[in-house]
N, CA, C and O atoms as a GROMACS GRO file, in nm:
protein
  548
    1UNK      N    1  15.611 -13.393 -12.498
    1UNK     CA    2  15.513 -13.414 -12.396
    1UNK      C    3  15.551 -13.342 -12.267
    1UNK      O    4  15.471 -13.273 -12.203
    2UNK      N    5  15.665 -13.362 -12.237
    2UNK     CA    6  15.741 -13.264 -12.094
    2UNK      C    7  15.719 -13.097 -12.152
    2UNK      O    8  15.655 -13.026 -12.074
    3UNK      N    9  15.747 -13.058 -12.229
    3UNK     CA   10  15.706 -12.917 -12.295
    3UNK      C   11  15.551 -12.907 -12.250
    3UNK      O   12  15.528 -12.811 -12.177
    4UNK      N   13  15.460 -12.975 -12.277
    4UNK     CA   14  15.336 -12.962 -12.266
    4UNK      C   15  15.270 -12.984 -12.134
    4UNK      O   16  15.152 -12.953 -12.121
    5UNK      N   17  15.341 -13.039 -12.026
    5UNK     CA   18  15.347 -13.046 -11.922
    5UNK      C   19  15.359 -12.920 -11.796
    5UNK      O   20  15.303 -12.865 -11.702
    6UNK      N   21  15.452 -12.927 -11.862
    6UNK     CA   22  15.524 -12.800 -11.788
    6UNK      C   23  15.439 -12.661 -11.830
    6UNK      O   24  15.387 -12.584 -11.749
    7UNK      N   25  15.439 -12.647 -11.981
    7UNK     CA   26  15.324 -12.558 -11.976
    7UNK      C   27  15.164 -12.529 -11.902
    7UNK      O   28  15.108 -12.447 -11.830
    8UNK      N   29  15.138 -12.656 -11.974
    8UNK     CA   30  15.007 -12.706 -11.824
    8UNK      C   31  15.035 -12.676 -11.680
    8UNK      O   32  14.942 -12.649 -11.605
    9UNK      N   33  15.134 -12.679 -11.647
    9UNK     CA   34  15.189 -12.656 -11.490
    9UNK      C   35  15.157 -12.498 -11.495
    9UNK      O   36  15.061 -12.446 -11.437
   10UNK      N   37  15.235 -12.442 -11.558
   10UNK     CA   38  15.263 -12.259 -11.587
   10UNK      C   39  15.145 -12.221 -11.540
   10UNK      O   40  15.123 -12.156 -11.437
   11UNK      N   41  15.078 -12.259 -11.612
   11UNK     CA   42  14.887 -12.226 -11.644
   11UNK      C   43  14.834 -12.217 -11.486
   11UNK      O   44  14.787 -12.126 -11.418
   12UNK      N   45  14.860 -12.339 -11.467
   12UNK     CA   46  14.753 -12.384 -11.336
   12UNK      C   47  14.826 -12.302 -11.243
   12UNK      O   48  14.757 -12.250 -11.156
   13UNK      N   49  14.968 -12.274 -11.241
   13UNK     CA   50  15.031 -12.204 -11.144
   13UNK      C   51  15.012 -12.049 -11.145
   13UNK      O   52  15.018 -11.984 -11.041
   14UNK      N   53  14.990 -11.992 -11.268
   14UNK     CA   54  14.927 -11.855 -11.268
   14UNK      C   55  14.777 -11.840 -11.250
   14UNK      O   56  14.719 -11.738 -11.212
   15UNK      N   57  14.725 -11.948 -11.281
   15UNK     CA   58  14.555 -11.953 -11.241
   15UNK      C   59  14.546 -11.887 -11.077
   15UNK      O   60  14.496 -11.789 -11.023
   16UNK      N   61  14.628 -12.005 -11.038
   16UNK     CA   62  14.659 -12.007 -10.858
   16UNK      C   63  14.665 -11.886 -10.770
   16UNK      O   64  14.624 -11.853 -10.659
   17UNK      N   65  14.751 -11.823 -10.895
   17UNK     CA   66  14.782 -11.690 -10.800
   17UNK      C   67  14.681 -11.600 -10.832
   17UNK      O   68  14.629 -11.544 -10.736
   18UNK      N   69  14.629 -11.567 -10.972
   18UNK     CA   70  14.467 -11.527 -10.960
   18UNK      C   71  14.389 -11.502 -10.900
   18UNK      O   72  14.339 -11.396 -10.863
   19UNK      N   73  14.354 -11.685 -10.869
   19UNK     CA   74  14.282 -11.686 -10.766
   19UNK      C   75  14.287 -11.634 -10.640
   19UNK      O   76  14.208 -11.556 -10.587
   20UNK      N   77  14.384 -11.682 -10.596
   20UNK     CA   78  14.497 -11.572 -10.487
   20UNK      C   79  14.443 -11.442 -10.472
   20UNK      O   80  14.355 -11.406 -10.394
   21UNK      N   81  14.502 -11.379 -10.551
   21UNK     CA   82  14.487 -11.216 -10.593
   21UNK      C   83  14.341 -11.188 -10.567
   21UNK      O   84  14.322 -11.125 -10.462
   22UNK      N   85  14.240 -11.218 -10.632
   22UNK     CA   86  14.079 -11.224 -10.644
   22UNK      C   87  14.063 -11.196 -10.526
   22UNK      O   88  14.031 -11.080 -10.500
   23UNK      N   89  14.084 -11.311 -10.398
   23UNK     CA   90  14.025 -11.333 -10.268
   23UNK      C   91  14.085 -11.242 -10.211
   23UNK      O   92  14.020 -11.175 -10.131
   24UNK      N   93  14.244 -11.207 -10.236
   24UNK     CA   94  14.253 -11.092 -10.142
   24UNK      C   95  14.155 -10.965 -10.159
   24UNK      O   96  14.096 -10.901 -10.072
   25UNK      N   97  14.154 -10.948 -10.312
   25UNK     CA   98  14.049 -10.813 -10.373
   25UNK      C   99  13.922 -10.804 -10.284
   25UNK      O  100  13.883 -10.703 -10.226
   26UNK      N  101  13.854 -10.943 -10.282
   26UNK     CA  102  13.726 -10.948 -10.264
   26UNK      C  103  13.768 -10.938 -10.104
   26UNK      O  104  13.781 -10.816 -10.094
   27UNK      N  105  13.793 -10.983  -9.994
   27UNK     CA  106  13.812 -10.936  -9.880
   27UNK      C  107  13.831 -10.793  -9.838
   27UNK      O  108  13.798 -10.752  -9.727
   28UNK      N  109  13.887 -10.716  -9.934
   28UNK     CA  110  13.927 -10.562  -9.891
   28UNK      C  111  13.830 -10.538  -9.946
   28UNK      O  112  13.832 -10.420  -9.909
   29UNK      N  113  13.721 -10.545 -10.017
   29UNK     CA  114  13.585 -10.485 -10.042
   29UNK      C  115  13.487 -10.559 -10.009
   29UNK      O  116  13.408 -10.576 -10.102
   30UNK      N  117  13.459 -10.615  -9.905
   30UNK     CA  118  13.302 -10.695  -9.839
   30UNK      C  119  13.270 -10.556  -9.770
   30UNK      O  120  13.178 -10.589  -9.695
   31UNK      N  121  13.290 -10.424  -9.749
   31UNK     CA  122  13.241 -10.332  -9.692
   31UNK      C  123  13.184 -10.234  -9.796
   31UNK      O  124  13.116 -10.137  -9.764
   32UNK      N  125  13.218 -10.268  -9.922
   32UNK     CA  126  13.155 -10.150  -9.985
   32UNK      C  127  13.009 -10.175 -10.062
   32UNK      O  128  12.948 -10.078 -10.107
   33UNK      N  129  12.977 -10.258 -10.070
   33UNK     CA  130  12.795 -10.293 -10.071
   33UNK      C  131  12.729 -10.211  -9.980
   33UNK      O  132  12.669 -10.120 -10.036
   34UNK      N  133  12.720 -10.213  -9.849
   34UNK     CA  134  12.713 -10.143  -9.736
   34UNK      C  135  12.730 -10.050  -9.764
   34UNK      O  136  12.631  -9.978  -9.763
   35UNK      N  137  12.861  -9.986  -9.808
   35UNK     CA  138  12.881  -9.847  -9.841
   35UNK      C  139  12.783  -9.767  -9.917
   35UNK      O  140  12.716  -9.669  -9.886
   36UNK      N  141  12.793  -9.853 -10.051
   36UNK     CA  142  12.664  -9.751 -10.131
   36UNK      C  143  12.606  -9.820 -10.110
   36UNK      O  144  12.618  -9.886 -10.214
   37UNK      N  145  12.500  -9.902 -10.020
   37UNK     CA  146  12.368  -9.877  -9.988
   37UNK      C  147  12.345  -9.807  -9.901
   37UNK      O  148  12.222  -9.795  -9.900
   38UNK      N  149  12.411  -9.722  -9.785
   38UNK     CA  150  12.402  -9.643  -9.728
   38UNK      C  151  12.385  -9.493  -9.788
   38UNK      O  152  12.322  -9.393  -9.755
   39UNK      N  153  12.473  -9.528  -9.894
   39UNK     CA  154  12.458  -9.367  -9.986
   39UNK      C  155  12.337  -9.361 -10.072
   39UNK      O  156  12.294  -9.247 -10.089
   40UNK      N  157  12.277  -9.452 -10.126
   40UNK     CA  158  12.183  -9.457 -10.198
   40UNK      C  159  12.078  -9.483 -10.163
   40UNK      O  160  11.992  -9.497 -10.250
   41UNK      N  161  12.043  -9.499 -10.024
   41UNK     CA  162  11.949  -9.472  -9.912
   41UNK      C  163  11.928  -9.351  -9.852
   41UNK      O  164  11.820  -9.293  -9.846
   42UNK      N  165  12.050  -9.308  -9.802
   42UNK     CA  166  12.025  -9.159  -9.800
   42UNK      C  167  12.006  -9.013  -9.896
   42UNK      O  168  11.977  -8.898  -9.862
   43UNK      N  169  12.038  -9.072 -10.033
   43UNK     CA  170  12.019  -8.988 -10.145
   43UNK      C  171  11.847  -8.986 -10.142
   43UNK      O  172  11.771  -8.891 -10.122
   44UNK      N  173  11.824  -9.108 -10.166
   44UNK     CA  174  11.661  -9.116 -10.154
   44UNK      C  175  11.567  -9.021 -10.053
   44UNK      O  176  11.487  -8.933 -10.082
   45UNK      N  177  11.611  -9.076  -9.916
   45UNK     CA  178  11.572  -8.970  -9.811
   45UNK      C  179  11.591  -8.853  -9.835
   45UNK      O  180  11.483  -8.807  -9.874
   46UNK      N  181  11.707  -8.735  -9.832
   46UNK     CA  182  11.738  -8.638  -9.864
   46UNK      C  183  11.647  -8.588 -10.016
   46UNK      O  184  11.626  -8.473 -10.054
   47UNK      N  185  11.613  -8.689 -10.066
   47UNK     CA  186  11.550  -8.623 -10.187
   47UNK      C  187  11.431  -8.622 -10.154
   47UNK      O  188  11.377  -8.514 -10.175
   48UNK      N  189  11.341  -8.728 -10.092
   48UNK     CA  190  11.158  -8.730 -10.025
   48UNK      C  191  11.182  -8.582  -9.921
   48UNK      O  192  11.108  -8.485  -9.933
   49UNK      N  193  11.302  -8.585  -9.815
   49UNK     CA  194  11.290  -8.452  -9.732
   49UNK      C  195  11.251  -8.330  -9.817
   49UNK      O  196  11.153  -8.258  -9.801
   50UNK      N  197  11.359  -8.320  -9.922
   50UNK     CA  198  11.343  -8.145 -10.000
   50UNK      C  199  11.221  -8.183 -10.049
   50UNK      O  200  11.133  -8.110 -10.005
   51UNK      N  201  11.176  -8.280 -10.134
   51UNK     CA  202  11.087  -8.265 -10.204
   51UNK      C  203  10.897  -8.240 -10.088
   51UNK      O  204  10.792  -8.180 -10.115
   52UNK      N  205  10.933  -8.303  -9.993
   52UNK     CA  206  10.815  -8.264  -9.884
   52UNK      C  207  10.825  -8.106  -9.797
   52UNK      O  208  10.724  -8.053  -9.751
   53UNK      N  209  10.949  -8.050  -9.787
   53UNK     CA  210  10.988  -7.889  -9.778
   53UNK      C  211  10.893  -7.842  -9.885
   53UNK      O  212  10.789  -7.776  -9.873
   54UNK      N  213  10.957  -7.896 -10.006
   54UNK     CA  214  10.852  -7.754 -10.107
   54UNK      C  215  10.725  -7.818 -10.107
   54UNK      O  216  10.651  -7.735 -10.159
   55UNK      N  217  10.661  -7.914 -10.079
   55UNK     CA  218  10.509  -7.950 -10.154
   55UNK      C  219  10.407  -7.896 -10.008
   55UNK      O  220  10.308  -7.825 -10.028
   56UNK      N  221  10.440  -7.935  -9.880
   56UNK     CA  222  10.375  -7.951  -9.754
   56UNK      C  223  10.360  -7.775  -9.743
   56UNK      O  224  10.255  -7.728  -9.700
   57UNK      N  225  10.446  -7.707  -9.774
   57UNK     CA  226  10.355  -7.564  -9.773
   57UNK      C  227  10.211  -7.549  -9.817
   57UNK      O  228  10.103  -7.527  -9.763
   58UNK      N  229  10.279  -7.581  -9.987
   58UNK     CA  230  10.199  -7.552 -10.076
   58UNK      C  231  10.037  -7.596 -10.107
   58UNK      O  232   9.943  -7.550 -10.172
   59UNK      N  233  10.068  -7.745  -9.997
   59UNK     CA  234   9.934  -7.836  -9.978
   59UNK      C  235   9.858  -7.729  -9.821
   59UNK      O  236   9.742  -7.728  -9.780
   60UNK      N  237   9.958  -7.668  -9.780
   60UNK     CA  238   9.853  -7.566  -9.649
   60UNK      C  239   9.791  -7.461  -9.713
   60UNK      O  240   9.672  -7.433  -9.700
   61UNK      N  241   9.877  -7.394  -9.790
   61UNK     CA  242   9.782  -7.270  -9.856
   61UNK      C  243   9.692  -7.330  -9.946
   61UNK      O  244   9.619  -7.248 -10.002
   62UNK      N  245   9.676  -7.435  -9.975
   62UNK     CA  246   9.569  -7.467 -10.074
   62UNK      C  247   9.474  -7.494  -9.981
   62UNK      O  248   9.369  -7.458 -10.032
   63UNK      N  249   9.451  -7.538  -9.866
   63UNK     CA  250   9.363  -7.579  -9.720
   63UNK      C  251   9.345  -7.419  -9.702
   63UNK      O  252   9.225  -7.398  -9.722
   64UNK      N  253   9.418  -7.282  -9.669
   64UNK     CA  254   9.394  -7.220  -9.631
   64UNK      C  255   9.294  -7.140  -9.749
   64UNK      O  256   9.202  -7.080  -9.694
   65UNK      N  257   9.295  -7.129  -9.887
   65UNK     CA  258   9.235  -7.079  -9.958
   65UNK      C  259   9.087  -7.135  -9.981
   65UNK      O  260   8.988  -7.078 -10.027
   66UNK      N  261   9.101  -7.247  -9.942
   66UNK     CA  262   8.962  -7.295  -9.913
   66UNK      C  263   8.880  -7.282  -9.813
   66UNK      O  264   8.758  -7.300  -9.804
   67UNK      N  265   8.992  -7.237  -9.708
   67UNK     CA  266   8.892  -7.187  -9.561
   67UNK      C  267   8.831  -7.055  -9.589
   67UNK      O  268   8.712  -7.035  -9.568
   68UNK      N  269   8.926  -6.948  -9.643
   68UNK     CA  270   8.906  -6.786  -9.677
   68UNK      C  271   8.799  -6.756  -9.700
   68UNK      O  272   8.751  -6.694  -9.605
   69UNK      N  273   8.697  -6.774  -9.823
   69UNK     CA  274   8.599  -6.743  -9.781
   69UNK      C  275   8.504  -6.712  -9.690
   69UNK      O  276   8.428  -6.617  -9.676
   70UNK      N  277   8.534  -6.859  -9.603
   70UNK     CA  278   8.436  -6.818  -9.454
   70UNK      C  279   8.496  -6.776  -9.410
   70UNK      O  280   8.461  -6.818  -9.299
   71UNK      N  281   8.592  -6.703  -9.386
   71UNK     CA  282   8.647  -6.598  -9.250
   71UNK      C  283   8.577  -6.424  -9.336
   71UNK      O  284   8.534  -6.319  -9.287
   72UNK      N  285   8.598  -6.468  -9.468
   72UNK     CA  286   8.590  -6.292  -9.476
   72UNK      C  287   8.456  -6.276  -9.480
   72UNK      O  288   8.412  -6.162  -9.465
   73UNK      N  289   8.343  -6.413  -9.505
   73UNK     CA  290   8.216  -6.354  -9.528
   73UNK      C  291   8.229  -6.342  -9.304
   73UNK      O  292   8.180  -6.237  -9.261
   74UNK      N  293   8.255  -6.386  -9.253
   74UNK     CA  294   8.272  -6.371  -9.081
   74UNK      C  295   8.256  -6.198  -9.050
   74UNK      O  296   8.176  -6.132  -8.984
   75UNK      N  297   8.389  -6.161  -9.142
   75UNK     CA  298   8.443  -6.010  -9.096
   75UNK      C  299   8.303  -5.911  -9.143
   75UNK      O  300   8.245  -5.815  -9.092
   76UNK      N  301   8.286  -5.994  -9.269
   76UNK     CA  302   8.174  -5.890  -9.337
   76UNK      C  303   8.045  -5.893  -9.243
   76UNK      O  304   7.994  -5.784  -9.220
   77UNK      N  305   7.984  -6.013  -9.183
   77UNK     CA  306   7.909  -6.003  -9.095
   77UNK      C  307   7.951  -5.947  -8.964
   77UNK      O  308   7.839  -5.931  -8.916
   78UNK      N  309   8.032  -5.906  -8.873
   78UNK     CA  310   8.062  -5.840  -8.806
   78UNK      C  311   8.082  -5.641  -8.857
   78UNK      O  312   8.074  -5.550  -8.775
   79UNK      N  313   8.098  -5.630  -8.949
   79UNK     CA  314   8.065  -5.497  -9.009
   79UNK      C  315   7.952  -5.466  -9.011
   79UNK      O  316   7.905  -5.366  -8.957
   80UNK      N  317   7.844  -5.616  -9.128
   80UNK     CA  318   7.712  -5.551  -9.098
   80UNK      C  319   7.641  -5.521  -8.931
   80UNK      O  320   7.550  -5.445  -8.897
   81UNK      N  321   7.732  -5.623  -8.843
   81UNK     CA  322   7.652  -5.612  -8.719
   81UNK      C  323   7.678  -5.469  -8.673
   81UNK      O  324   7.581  -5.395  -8.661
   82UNK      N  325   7.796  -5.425  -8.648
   82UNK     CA  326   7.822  -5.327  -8.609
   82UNK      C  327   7.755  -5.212  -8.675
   82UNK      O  328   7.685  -5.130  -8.615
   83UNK      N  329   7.776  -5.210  -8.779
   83UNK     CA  330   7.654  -5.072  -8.874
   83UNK      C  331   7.505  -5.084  -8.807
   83UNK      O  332   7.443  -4.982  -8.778
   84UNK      N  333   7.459  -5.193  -8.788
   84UNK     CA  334   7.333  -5.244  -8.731
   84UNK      C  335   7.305  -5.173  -8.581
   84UNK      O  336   7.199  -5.117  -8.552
   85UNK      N  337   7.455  -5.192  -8.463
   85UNK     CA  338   7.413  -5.163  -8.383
   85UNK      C  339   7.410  -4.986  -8.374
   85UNK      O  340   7.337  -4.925  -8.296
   86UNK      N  341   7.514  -4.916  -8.482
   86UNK     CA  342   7.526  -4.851  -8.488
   86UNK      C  343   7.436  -4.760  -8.522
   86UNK      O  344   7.435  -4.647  -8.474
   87UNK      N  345   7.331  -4.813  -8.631
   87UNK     CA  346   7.231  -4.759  -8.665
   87UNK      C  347   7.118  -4.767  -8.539
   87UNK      O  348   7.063  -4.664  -8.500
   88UNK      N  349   7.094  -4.877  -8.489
   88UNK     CA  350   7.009  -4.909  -8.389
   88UNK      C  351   7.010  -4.799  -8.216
   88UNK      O  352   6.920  -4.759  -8.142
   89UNK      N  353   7.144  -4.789  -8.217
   89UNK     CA  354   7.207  -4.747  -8.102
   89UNK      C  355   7.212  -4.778  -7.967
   89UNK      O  356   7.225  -4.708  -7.867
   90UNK      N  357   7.195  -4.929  -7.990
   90UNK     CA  358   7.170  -5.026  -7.892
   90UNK      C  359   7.251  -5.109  -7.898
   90UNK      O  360   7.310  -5.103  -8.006
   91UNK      N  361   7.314  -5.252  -7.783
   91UNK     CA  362   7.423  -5.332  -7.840
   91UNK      C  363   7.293  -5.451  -7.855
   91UNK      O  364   7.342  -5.563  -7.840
   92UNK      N  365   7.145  -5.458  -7.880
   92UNK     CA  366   7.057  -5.586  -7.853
   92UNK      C  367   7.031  -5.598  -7.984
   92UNK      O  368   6.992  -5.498  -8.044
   93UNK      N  369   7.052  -5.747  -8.065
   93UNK     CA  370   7.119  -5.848  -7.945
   93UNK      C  371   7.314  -5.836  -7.972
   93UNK      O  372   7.397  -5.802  -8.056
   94UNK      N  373   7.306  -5.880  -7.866
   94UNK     CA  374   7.427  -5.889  -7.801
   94UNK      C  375   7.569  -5.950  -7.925
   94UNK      O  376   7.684  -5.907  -7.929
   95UNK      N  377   7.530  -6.022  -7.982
   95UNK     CA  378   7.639  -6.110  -8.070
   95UNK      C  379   7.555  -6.151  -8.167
   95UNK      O  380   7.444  -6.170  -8.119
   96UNK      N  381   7.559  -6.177  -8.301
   96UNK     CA  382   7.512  -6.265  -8.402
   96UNK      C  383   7.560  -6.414  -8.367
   96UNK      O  384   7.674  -6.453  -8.344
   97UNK      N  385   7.420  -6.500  -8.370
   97UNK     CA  386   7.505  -6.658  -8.383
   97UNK      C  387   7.535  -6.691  -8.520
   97UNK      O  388   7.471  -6.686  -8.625
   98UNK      N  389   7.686  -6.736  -8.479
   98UNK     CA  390   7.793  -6.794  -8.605
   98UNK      C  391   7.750  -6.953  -8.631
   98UNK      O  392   7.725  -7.025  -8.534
   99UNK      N  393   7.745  -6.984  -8.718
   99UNK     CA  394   7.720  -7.155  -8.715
   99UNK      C  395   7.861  -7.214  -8.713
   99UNK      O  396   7.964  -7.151  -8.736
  100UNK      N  397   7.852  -7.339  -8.683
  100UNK     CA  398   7.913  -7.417  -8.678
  100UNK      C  399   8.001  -7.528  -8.793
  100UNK      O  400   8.015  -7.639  -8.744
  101UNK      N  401   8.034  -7.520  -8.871
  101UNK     CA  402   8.072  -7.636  -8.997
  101UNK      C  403   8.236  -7.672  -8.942
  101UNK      O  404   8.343  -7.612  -8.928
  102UNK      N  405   8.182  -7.805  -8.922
  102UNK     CA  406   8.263  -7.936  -8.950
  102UNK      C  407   8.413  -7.909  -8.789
  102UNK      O  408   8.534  -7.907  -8.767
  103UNK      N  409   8.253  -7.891  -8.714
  103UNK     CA  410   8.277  -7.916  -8.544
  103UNK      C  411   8.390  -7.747  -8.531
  103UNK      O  412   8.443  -7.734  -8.420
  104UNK      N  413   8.411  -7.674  -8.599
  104UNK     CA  414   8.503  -7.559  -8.586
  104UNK      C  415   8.373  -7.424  -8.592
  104UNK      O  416   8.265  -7.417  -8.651
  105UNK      N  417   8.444  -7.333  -8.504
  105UNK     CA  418   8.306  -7.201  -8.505
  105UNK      C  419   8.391  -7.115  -8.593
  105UNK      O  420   8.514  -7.112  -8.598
  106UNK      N  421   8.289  -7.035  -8.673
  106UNK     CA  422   8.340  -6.921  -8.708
  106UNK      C  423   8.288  -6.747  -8.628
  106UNK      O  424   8.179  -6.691  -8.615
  107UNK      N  425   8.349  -6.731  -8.612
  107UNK     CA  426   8.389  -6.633  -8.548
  107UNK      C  427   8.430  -6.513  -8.589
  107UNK      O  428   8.472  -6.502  -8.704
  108UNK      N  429   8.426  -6.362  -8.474
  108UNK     CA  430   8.436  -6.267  -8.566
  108UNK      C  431   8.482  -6.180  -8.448
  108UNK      O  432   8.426  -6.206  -8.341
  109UNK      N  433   8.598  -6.059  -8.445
  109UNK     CA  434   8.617  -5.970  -8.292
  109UNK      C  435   8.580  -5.831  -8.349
  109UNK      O  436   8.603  -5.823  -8.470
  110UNK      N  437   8.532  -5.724  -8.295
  110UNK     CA  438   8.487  -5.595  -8.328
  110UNK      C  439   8.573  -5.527  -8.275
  110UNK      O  440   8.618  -5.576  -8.171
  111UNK      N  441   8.616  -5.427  -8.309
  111UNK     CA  442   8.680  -5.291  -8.244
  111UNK      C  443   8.657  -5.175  -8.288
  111UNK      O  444   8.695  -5.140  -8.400
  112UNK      N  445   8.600  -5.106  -8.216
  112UNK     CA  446   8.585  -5.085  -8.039
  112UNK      C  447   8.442  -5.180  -8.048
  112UNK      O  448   8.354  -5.169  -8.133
  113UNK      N  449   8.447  -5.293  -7.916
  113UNK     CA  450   8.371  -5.425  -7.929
  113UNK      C  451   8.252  -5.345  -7.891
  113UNK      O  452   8.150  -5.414  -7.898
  114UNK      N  453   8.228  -5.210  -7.851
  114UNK     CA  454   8.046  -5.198  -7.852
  114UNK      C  455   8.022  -5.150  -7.985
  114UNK      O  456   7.903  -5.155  -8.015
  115UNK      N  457   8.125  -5.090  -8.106
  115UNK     CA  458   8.097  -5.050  -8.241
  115UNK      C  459   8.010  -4.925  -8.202
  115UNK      O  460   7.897  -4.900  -8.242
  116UNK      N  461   8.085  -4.854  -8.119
  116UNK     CA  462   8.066  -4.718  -8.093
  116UNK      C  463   8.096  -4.594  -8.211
  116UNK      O  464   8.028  -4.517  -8.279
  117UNK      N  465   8.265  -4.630  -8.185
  117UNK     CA  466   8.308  -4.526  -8.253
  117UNK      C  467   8.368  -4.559  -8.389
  117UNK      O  468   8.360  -4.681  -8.402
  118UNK      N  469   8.432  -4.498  -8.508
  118UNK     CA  470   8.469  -4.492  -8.658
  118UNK      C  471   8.636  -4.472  -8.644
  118UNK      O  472   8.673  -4.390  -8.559
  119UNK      N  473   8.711  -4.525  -8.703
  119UNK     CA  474   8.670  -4.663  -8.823
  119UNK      C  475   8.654  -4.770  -8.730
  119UNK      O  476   8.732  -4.808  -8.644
  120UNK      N  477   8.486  -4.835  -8.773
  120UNK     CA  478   8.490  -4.995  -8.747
  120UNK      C  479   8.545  -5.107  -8.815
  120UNK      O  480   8.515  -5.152  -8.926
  121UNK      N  481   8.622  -5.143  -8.740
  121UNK     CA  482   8.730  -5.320  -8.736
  121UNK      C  483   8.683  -5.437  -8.693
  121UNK      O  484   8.656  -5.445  -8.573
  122UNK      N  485   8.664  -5.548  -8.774
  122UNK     CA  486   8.617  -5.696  -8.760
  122UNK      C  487   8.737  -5.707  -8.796
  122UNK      O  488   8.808  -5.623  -8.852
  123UNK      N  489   8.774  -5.876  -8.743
  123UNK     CA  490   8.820  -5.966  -8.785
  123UNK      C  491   8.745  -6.076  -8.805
  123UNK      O  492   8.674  -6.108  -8.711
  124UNK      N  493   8.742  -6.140  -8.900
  124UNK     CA  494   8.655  -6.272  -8.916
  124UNK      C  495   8.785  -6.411  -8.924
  124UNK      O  496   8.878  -6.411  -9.006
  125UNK      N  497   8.764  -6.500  -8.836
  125UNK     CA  498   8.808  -6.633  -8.848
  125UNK      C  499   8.756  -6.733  -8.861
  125UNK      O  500   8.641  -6.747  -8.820
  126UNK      N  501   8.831  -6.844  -8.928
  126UNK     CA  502   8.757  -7.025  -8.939
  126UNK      C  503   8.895  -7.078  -8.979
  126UNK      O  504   8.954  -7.036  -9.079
  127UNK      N  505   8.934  -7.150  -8.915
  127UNK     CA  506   9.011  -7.273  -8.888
  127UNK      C  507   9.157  -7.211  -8.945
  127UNK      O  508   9.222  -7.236  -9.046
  128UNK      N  509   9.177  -7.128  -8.845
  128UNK     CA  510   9.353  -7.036  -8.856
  128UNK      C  511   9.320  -6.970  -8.977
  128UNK      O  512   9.430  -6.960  -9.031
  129UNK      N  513   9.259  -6.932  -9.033
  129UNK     CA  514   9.250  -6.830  -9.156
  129UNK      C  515   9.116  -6.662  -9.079
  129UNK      O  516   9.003  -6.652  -9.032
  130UNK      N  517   9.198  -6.597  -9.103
  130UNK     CA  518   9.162  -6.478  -9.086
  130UNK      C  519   9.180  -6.348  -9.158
  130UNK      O  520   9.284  -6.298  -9.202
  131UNK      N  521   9.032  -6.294  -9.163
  131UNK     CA  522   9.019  -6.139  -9.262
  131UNK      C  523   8.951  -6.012  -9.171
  131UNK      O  524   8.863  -5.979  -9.092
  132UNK      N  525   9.036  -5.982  -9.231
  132UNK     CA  526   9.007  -5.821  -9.191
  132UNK      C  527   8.928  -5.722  -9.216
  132UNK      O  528   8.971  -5.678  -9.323
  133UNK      N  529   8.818  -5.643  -9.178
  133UNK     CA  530   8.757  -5.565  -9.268
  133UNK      C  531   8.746  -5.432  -9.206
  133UNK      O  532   8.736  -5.434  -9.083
  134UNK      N  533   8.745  -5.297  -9.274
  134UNK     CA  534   8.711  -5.162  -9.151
  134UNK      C  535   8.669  -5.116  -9.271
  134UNK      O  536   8.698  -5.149  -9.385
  135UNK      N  537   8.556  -4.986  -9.202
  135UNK     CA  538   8.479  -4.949  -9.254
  135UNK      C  539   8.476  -4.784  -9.155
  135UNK      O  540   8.469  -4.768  -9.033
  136UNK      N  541   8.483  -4.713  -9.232
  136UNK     CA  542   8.508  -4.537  -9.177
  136UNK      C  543   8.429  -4.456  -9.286
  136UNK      O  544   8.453  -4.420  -9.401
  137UNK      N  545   8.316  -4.445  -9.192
  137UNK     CA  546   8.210  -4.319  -9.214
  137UNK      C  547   8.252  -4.189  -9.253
  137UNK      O  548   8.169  -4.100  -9.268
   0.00000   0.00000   0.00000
């Protein structure tokens, strides 16, 4: 029975220090939870950043390819104007009116702006997208 005692003692006395041991463990790491959630928070971020680098271009040129049309049919009407005044040999009237869509003007610049002389140059714009057109007699 003293044999079995004493063993029982052994036990509980190495349990002890275990336990011991454990709490010191767990005290020298109450900082690393924190740790990688800091890292695995910022992995996340760093990955939404690159991944909004490559997409946020790609979502403007798709806005800009949808504007294009109306700038170049712009330029093309500033060519026909200019052939017009050119043919006419008058600057009357003065400007073609551009309409308006979705509160933005489209617009158009000539060079040489009376469309005198060859090669004639438009630019046509609508909403930061711009085309070019010349035309040499």
């Amino acid at each position: 029975m003293l044999k079995k005692l004493k063993s029982i003692h052994k036990l509980q006395h190495r349990r002890d220090i275990l336990v011991i041991k454990m709490n010191k463990l767990k005290e020298k790491q109450k900082g690393i939870v924190i740790i990688f959630s800091v890292f695995f928070i910022s992995l996340i971020l760093g990955s939404a950043f690159a991944l909004s680098a490559i997409f946020i271009p790609k979502i403007r040129l798709s806005v800009d390819v949808k504007n294009s049309p109306t700038a170049l049919y712009a330029a093309d009407t500033g060519i026909e104007w200019c052939l017009y005044v050119n043919r006419q040999g008058t600057l009357d009237p003065l400007y073609p009116l551009m309409p308006i869509f979705n509160d933005t003007a489209i617009s158009f610049i000539a060079e040489p702006a009376d469309c005198s002389a060859f090669p004639l140059k438009t630019t046509g714009s609508y909403m930061g997208v711009s085309w070019s057109l010349e035309v040499n007699l």
